[in-house]
C-alpha positions as CSV (number, residue, x, y, z in Angstrom):
1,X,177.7,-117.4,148.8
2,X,181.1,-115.8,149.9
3,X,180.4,-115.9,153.4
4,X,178.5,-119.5,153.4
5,X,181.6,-120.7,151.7
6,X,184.3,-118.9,154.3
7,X,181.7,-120.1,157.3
8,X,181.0,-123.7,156.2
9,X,185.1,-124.2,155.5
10,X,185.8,-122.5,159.5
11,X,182.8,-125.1,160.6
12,X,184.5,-127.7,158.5
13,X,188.1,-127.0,159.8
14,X,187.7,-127.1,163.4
15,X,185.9,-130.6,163.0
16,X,188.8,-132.0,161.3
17,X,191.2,-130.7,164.0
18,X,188.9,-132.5,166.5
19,X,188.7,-135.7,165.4
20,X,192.6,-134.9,165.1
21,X,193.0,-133.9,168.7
22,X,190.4,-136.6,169.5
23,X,192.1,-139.6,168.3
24,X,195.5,-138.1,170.0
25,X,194.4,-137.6,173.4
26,X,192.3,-140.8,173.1
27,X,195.6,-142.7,172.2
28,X,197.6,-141.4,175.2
29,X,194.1,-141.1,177.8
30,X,195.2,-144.5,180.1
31,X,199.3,-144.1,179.8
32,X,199.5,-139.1,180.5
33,X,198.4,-138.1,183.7
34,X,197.4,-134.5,181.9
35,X,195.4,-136.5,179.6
36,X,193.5,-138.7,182.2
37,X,193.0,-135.8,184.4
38,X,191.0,-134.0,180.8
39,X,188.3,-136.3,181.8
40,X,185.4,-135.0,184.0
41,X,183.1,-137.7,184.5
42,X,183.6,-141.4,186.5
43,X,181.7,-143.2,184.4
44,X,181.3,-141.7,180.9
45,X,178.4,-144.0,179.7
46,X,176.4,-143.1,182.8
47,X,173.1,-141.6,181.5
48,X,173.4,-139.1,184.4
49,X,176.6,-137.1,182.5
50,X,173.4,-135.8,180.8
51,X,171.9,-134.0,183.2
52,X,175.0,-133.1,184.9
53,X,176.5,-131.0,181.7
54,X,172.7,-129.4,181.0
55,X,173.1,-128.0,184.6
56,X,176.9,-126.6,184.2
57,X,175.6,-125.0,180.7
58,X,172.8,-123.7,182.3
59,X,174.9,-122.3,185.7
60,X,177.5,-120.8,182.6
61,X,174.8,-119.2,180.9
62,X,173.6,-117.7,184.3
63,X,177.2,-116.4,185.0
64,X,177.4,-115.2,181.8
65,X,174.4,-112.6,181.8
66,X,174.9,-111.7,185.5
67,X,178.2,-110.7,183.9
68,X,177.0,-109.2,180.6
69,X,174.1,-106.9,182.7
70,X,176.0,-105.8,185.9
71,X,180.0,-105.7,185.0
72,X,179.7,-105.0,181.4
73,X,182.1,-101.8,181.8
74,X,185.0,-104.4,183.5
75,X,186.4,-105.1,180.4
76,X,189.1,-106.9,182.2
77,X,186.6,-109.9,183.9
78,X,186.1,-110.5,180.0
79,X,189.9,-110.8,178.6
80,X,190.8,-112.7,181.8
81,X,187.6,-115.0,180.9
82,X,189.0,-115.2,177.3
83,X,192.3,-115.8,178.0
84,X,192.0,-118.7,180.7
85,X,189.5,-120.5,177.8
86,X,192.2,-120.3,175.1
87,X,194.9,-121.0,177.1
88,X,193.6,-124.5,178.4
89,X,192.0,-125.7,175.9
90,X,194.7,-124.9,173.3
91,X,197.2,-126.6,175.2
92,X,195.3,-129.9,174.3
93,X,195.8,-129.0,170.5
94,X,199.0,-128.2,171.0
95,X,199.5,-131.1,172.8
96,X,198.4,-133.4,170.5
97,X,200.8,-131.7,167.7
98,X,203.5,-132.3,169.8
99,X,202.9,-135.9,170.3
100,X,203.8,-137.1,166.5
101,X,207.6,-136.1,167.8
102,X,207.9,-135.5,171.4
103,X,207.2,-137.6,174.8
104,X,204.4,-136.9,177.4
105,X,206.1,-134.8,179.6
106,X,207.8,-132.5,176.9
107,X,204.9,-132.4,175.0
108,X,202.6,-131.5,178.2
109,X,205.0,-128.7,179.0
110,X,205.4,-127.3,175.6
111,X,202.0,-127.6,175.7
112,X,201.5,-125.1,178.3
113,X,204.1,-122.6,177.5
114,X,202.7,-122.4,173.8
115,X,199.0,-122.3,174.6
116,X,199.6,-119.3,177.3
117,X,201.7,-117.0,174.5
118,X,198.7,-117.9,172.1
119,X,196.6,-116.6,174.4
120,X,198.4,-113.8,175.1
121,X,198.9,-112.8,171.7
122,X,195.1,-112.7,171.1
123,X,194.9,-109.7,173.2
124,X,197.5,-107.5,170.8
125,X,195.8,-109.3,167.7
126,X,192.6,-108.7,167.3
127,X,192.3,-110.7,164.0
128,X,193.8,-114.0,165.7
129,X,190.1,-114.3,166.7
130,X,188.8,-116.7,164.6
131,X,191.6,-118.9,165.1
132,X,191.8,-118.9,168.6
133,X,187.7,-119.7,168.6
134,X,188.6,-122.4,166.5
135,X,191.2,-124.3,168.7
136,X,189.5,-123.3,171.9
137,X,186.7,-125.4,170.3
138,X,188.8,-128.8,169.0
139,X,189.5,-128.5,172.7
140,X,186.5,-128.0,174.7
141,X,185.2,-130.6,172.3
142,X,187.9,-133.4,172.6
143,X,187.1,-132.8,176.9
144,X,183.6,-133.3,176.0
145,X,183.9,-135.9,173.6
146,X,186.5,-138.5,175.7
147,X,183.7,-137.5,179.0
148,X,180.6,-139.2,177.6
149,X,179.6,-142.6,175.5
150,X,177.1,-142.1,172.9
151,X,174.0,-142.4,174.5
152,X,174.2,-140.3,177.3
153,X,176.0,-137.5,174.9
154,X,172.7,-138.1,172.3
155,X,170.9,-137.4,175.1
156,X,172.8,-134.4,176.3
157,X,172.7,-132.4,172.6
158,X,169.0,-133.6,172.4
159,X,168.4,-130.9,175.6
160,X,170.9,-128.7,174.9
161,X,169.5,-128.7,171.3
162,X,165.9,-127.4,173.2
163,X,167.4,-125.1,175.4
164,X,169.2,-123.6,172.8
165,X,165.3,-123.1,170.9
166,X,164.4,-121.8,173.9
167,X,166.8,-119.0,175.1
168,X,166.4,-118.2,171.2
169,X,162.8,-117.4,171.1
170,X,161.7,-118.0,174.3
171,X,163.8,-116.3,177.4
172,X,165.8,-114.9,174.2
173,X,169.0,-114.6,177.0
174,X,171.2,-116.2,174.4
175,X,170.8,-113.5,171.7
176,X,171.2,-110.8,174.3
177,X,174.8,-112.8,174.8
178,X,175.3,-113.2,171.5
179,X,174.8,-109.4,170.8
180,X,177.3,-108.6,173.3
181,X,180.0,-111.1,172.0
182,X,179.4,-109.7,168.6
183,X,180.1,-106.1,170.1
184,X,183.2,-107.0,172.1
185,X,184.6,-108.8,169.5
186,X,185.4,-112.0,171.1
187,X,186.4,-115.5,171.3
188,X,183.6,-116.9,171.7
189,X,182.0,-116.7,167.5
190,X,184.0,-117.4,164.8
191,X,183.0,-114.7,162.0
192,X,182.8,-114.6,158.2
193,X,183.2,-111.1,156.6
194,X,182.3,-109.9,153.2
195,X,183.4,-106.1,151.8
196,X,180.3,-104.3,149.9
197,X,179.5,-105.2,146.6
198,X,177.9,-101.5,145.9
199,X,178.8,-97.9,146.7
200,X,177.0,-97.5,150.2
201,X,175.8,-101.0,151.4
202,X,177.1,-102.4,154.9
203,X,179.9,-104.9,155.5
204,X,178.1,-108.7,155.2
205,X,178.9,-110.5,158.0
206,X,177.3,-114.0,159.7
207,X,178.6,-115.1,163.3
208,X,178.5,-118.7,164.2
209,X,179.0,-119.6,167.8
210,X,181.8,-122.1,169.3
211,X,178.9,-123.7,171.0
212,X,178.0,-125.1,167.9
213,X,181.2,-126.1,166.4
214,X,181.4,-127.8,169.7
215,X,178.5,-129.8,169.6
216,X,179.4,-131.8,166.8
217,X,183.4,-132.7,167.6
218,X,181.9,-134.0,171.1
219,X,179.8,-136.3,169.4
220,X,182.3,-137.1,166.7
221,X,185.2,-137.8,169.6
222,X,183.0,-140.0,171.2
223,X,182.0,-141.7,167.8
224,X,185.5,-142.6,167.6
225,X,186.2,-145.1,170.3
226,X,183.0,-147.0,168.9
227,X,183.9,-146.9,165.3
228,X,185.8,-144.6,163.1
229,X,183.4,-145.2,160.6
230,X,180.4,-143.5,162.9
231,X,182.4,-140.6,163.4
232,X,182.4,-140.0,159.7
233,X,179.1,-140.1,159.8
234,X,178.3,-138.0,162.5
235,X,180.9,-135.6,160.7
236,X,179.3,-135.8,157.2
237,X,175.3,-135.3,158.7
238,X,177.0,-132.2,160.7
239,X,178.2,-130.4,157.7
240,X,175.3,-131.3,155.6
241,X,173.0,-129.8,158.1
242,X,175.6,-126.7,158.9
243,X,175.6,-126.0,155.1
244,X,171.9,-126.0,154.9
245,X,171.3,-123.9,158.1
246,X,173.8,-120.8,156.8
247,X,172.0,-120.8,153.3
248,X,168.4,-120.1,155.2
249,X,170.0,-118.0,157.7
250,X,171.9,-115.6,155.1
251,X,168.8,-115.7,152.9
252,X,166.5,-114.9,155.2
253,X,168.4,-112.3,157.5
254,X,167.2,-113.0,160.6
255,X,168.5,-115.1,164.1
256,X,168.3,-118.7,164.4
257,X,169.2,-121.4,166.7
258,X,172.1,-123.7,165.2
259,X,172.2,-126.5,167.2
260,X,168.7,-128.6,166.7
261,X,169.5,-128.5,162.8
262,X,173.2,-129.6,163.6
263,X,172.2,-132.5,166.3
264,X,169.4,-133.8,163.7
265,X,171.6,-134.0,161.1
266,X,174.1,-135.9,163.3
267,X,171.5,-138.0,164.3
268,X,170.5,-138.7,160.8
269,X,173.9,-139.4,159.6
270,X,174.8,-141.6,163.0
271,X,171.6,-143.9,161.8
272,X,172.2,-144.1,158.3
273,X,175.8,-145.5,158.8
274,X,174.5,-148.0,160.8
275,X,171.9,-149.2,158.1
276,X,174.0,-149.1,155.9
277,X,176.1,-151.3,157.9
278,X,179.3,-149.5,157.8
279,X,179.5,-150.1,161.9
């Protein structure tokens, strides 16, 4: 229960931090030029966005095991990979901690120069890992999040939850990237560890990927500019759902896609708020 606990209160953490970064950058999105310039679509209720973000997951994914089966031994392409991710997406936590005191510009700049020694430190600090993972995802999430309206984003995790069923049991590419991350240590998981309770046994461990701490801030970001209230929801359905998903996973020992638990139980949460009336 150790390592549900430790897991569930990483998940739990980089959702608040978020909705936190969310409802900053949302705040300053019309009136920062660095903010605007976070958002990657035209029109972010266009039901198109959906298609758009399945393809760029599915050219990443692409990238990703060209990488993992034919320049495994570059270790370098990896760190450089790591270290652009943290770095800019980071900045826009930093950036939004820097807000509650400081202007646009000094807060953009400081920004910067913070998010690249973050970075940087990762690669002497092994153990900065998890942290890193978890502002690299209240980033990549808050991008995501201010990029899409609801429907089109429901839509979106509705694929993305399939095609993350499917390179689980199907094409299985995603545990073959998943076993690699594990190896190399990086980023890209945030892990819970456990010592042995008895004289022999192994380390306990259970990885969770960013991609699925992402998932959820996305759609609670997005929840926010239609009502507070829904992105409580959405937040409350996600961690129900997370907490379930690591109890069958540890019990049962075995891989498991995360996300089409998660996204139902975002759904589920999004639609009870709303017959309940609360938005």
């Amino acid at each position: 229960m150790r390592l549900i606990a430790t897991m569930l209160g990483m998940f739990i953490l980089a959702q608040i931090l978020g909705v936190f970064v969310g409802s900053m950058i949302i705040k300053d999105l019309t009136a920062n030029p660095y903010v605007s310039g976070l958002v990657v679509t035209t029109d972010a209720n266009d039901l198109g966005n959906a298609a758009f973000f399945i393809g760029y997951i599915l050219f990443g994914a692409v990238f990703m095991i060209i990488l993992i089966r034919y320049f495994k031994s570059l270790g370098i392409i990896f760190q450089l990979m790591e270290f652009v991710l943290i770095s800019t997406s980071s900045s826009i936590v930093f950036y939004a901690f820097l807000r509650l005191f400081l202007s646009y510009a000094e807060s953009t700049i400081i920004a910067i120069i913070i998010a690249l020694a973050f970075s940087g430190s990762r690669l002497f600090f092994p153990q900065m890992k998890n942290a890193a993972a978890i502002f690299a995802t209240a980033g990549v999430g808050t991008i995501f999040g201010i990029s899409m309206g609801i429907l089109p984003l429901l839509i979106f995790l509705i694929l993305l939850s399939v095609y993350d069923f499917l390179s689980v049991f199907a094409t299985k590419h995603m545990v073959e990237m998943a076993e690699f991350i594990v190896k190399k240590d990086m980023a890209f998981t945030v892990t819970a560890r456990a010592p042995p309770t008895k004289p022999g046994e192994k380390e306990q461990r259970i990885d969770l990927g960013t991609g699925d701490m992402i998932a959820p801030i996305m759609m609670e970001v997005s929840a926010l500019t239609f009502s507070p209230m829904a992105s409580l929801c959405v937040f409350i359905g996600a961690v129900v759902s997370m907490g379930l998903f690591l109890t069958l996973v540890f019990r049962k020992k075995m891989v498991l896609p995360a996300l089409p638990p998660i996204v139902l139980g975002m759904i589920v949460g999004l639609l009870a708020g709303f017959l309940l009336g609360l938005y």
